[in-house]
C-alpha positions as CSV (number, residue, x, y, z in Angstrom):
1,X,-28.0,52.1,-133.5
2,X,-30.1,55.2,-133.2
3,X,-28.9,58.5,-135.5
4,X,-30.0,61.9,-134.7
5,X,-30.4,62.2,-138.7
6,X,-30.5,60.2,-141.6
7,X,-26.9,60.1,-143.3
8,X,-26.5,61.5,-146.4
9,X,-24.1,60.9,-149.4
10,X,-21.9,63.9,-151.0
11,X,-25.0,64.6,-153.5
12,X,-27.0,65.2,-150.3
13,X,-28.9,62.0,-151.4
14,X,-29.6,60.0,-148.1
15,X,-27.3,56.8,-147.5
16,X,-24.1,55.5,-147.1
17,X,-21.7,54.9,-150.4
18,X,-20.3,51.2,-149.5
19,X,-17.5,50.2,-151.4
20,X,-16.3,46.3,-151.0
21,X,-12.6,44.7,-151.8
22,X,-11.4,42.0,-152.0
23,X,-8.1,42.4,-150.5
24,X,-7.9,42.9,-146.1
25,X,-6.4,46.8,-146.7
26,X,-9.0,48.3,-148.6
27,X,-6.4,48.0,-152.0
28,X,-7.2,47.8,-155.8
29,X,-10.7,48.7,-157.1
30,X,-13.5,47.9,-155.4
31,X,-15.5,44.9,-156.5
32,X,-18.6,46.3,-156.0
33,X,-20.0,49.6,-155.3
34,X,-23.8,50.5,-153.7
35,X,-25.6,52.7,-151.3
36,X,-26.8,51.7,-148.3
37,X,-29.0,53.1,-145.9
38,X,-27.3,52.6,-142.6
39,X,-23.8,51.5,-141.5
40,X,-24.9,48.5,-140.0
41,X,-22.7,45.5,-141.2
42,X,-23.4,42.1,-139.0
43,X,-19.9,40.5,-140.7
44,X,-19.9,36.7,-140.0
45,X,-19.7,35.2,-136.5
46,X,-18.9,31.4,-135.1
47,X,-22.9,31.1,-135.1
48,X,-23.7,31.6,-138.4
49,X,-21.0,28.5,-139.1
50,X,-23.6,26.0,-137.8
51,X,-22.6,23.2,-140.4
52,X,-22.8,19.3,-139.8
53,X,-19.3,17.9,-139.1
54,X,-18.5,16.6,-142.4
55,X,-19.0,20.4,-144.1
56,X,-17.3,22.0,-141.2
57,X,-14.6,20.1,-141.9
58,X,-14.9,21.0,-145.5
59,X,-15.4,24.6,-144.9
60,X,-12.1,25.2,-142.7
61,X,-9.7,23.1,-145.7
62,X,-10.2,26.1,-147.5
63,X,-8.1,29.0,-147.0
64,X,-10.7,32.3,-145.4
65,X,-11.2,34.7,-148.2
66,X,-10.2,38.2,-147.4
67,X,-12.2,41.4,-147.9
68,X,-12.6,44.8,-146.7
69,X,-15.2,47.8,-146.8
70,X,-15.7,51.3,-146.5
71,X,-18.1,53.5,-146.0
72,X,-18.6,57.1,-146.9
73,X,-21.4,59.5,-146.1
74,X,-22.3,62.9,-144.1
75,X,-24.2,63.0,-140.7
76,X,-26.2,66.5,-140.5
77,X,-26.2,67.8,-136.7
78,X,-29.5,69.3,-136.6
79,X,-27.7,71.6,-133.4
80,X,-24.2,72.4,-132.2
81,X,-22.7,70.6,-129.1
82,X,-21.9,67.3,-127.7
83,X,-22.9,64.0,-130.0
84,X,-22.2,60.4,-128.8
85,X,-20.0,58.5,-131.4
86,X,-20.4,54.7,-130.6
87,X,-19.0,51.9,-132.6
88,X,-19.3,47.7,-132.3
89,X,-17.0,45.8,-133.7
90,X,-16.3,41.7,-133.4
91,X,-13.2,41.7,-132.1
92,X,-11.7,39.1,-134.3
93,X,-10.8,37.9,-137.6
94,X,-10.2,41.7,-138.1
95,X,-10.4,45.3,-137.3
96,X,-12.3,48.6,-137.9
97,X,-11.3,52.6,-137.9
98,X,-13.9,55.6,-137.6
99,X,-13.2,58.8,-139.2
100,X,-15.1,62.1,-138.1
101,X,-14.0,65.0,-140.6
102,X,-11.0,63.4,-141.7
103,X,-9.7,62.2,-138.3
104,X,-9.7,59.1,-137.1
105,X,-11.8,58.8,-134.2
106,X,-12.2,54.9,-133.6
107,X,-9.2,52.5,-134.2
108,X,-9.0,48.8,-133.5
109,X,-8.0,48.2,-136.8
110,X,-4.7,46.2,-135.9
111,X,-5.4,45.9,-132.1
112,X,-9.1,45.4,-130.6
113,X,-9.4,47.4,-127.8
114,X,-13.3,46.8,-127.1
115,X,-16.2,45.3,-129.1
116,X,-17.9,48.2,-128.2
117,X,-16.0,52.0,-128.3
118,X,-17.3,55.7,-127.9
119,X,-16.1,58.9,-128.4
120,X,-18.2,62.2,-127.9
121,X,-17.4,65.2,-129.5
122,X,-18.9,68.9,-129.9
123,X,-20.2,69.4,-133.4
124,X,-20.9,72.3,-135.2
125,X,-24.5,72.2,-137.1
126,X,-24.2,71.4,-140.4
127,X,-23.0,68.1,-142.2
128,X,-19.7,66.0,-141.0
129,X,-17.7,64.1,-143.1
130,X,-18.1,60.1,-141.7
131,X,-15.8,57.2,-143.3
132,X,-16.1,53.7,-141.3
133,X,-14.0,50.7,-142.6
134,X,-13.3,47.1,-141.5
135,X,-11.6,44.0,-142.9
136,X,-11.4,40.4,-142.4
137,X,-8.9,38.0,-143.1
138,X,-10.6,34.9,-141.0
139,X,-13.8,32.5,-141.1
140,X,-15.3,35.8,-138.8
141,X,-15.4,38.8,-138.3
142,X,-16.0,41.9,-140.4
143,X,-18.7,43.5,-138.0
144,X,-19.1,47.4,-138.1
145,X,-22.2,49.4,-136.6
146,X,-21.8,53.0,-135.6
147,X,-24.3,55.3,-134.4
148,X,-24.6,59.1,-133.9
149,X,-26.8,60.9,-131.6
150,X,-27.4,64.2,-129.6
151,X,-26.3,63.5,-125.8
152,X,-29.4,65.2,-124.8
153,X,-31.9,62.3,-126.8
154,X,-29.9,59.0,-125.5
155,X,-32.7,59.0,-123.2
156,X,-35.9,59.5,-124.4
157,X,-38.6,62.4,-122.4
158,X,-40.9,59.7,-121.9
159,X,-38.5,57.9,-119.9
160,X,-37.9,60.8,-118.0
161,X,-41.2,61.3,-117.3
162,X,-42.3,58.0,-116.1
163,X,-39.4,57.8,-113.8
164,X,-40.3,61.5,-112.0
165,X,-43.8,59.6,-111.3
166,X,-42.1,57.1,-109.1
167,X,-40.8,56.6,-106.0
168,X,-37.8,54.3,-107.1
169,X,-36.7,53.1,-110.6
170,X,-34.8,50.1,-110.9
171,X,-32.1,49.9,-114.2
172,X,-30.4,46.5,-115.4
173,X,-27.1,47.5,-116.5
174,X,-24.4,45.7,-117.8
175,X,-22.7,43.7,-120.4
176,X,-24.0,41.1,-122.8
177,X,-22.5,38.9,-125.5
178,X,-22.5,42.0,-128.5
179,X,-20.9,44.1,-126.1
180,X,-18.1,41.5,-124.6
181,X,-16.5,38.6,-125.5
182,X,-13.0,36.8,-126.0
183,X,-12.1,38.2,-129.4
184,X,-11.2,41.9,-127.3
185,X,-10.6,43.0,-123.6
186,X,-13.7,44.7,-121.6
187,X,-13.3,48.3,-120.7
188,X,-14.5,49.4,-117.5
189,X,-17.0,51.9,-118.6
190,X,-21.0,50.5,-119.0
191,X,-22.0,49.8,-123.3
192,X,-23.1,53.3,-124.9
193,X,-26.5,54.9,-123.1
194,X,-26.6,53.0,-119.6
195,X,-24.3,56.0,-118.3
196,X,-26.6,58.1,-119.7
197,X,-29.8,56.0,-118.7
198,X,-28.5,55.5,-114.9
199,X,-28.0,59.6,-114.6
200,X,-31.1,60.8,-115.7
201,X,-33.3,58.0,-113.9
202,X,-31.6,59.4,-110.5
């Protein structure tokens, strides 16, 4: 997902600190600690299980290991006003939270709401706190990707300008299998820029 800025750590070093445990709350030290350079964690779906039936059935004997992560960095606003907060999540096997400044903006930690969740909120310039975390305590799940961009640059000024040189612009809008799915329920609102995409085409 697009950022208006690269995050940064506390040392003002760009990246995200990424701390992973091996318990499902986040609890005990972490078993490893690195940076990373965005917060953009796949976490294990039924399609990356593709395994002949004889390991399959090996592979689900086995109790799923649990683990969790977080994630700790700053976004810099380069402006003050309204930023889009998006984050995708699996929608089983676990759950994530989004904090913005020490408030949690984003929870489906014990309940998935949506695999896909926004939030916009008016920002200051400067540097904002940011601390994402998931778990999973199944065979999937464990997915986290958040974005954070300036409302005014969801949709690019070449876009724009192409669609004032024509008479009609079609838009395909709509849902696909990263933004729904049976692991949480579909809001009624369109994925994270379409709204966006649809107003300024018009």
């Amino acid at each position: 997902m697009q950022q208006s800025s690269k995050p940064k750590q506390k040392n003002g070093k760009p990246g995200l600190k990424l701390e992973a445990f091996r318990t499902a709350d986040l609890s005990g030290k972490p078993e490893s600690t690195q940076v990373v350079r965005h917060l953009n964690e796949p976490g294990t779906t039924w399609n990356d299980l593709v395994l002949d039936p004889e390991s399959l059935a090996e592979f689900f004997s086995a109790p799923p290991k649990p683990g969790s992560k977080r994630w700790t960095s700053y976004f810099l606003a380069s402006q003050a006003g309204p930023y889009e907060v998006v984050a995708q999540g699996w929608g089983e096997g676990g759950g994530y939270r989004l904090y913005v400044d020490g408030k949690l903006l984003l929870d489906n930690w014990k309940l998935s709401k949506a695999l896909q969740e926004g939030a916009v909120l008016q920002l200051s310039a400067g540097p904002h706190k940011v601390v994402g975390e998931t778990f999973v305590d199944s065979f999937v799940g464990g997915r986290l990707r958040v974005g954070i961009i300036d409302e005014s640059k969801i949709v690019s000024d070449a876009a724009k300008q192409l669609a004032a040189k024509v008479d009609a612009v079609i838009v395909a809008a709509g849902f696909d299998n990263n933004s729904e799915g049976e692991g949480a329920d579909r809001p009624f609102s369109l994925p994270f820029g379409q709204d966006e995409l649809i107003r300024e085409m018009s």
